[in-house]
C-alpha positions in Angstrom: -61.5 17.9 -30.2 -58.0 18.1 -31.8 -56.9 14.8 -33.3 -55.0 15.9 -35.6 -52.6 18.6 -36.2 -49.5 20.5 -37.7 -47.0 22.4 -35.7 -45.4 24.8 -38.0 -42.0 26.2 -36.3 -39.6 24.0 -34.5 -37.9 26.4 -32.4 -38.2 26.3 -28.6 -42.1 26.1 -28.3 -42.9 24.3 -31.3 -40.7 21.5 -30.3 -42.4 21.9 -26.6 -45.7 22.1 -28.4 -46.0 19.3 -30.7 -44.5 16.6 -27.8 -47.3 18.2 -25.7 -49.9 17.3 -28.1 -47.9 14.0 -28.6 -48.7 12.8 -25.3 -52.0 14.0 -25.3 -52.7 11.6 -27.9 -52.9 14.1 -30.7 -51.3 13.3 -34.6 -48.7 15.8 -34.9 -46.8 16.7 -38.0 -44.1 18.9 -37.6 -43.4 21.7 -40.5 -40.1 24.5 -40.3 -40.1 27.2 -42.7 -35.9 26.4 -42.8 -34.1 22.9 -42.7 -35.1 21.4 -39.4 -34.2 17.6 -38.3 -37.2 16.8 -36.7 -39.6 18.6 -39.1 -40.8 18.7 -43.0 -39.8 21.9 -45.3 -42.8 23.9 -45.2 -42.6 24.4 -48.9 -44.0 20.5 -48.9 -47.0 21.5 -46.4 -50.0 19.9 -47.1 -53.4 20.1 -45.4 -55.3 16.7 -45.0 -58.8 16.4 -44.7 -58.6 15.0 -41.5 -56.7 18.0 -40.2 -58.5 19.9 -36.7 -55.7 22.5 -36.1 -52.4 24.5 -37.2 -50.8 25.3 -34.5 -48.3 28.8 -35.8 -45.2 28.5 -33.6 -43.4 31.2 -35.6 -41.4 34.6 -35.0 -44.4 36.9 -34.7 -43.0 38.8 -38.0 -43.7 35.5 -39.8 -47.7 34.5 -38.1 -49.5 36.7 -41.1 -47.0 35.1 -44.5 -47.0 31.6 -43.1 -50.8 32.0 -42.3 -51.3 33.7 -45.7 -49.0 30.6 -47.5 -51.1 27.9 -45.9 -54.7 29.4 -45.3 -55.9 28.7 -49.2 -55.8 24.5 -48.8 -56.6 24.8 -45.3 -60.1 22.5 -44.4 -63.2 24.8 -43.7 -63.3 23.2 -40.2 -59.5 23.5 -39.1 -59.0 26.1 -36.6 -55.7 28.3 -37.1 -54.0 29.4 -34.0 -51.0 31.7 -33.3 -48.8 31.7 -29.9 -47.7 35.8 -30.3 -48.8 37.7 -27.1 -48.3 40.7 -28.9 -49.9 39.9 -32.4 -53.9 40.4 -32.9 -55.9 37.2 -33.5 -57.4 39.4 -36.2 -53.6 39.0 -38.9 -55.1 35.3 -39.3 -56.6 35.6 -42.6 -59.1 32.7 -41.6 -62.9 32.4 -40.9 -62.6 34.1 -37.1 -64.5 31.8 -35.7 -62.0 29.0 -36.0 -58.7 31.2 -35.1 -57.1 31.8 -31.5 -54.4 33.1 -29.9 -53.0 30.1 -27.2 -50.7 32.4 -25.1 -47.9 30.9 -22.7 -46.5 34.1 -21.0 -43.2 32.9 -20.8 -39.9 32.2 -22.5 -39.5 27.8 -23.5 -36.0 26.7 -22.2 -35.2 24.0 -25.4 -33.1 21.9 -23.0 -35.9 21.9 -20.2 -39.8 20.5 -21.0 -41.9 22.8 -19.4 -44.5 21.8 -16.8 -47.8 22.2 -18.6 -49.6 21.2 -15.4 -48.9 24.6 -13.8 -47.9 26.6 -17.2 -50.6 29.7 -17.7 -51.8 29.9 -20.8 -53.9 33.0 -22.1 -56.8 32.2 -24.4 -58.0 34.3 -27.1 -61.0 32.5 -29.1 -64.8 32.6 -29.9 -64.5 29.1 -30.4 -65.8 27.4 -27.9 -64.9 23.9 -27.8 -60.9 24.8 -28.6 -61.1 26.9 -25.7 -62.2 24.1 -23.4 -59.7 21.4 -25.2 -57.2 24.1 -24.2 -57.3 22.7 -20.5 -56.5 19.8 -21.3 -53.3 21.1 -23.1 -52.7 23.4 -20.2 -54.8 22.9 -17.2 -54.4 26.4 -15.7 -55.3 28.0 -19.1 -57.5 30.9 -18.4 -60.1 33.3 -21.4 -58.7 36.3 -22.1 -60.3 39.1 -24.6 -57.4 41.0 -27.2 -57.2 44.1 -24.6 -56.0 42.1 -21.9 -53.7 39.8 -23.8 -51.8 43.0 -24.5 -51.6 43.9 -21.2 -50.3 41.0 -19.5 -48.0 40.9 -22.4 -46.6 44.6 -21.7 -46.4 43.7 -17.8 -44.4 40.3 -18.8 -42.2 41.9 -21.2 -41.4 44.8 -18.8 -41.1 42.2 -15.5 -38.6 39.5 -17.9 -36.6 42.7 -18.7 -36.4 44.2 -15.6 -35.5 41.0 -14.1 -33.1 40.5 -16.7 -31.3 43.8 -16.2 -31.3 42.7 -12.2 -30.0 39.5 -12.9 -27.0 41.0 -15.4 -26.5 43.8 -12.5 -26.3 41.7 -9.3 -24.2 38.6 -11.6 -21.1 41.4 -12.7 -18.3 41.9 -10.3 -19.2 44.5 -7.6 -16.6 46.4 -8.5 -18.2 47.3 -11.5 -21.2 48.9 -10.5 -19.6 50.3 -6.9 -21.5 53.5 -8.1 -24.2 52.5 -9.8 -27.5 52.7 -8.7 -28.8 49.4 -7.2 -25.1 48.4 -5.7 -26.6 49.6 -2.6 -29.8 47.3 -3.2 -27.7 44.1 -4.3 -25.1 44.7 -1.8 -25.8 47.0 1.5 -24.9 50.0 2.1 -21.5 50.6 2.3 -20.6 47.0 1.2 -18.5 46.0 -1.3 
């Protein structure tokens, strides 16, 4: 279904993304709204007629001006599709039909390629040929509707910060936190 593409963002998951769709045997150019190595200024971004997908690896503040910057040259039949768990599918200013939100609930390490075998992917789209190409990007890729997208993004943002503040807690020197609240937890009762 996607031949060819353009990954627009080369941070963490865009750089993850496009080597995905690399070895999937997908044509990726590689766009960065700032000076990037491996990547094109998007101020030269083209659309070719042969194009299938834009794939928007951007900040989430940036998904609706980079949409809105390449969305006029875009190809009728190109689907646009943001990675945001918090953003609606609905800021794409494209035909809706051809938009989707491809979800990873999780934070790309940039020095360690994520397994896409076993990565969840959450799946916002009515179109349904990109939302079965989806498995082969990430076979444990899974439909979701824009009400449950924001709740497993709520419950992952709460669990990665609660497991951050654990993480920072239990990692500081125990005399640091003799009094606080989960010394007992990380430590025993009475331990030091």
């Amino acid at each position: 279904m996607i031949r060819n593409a353009h990954v627009i963002g080369m941070g963490r998951l865009g750089i993850h993304l496009s080597e995905r769709l690399e070895s999937l045997g997908v044509k990726v150019s590689r766009y960065n709204r700032t000076a990037h190595p491996k990547a094109k200024a998007l101020e030269n971004w083209e659309a070719m007629n042969d194009l299938d997908a834009v794939f928007l690896a951007v900040s989430d503040s940036a998904i609706q001006d980079v949409a809105g910057r390449i969305c006029p040259s875009l190809p009728s039949k190109a689907c646009l599709i943001h990675h945001a768990g918090s953003v609606s599918r609905n800021i794409l200013p494209w035909n809706p039909s051809q938009t989707a939100v491809l979800w990873p609930p999780m934070t790309f390490q940039s020095n360690e390629t994520p397994d896409w075998q076993t990565l969840p992917m959450a799946v916002e789209t009515v179109h349904g040929p990109l939302q079965e190409w989806t498995r082969l990007l990430a076979p444990c890729s899974f439909s979701v509707n824009p009400e449950q997208r924001q709740h497993l993004h709520l419950g992952a943002v709460l669990l990665g910060n609660l497991t951050a503040a654990w993480v920072g807690t239990v990692s500081s020197t125990p005399e640091e936190h003799e009094s606080g609240p989960l010394h007992s937890l990380a430590f025993g009762p009475g331990q030091r």
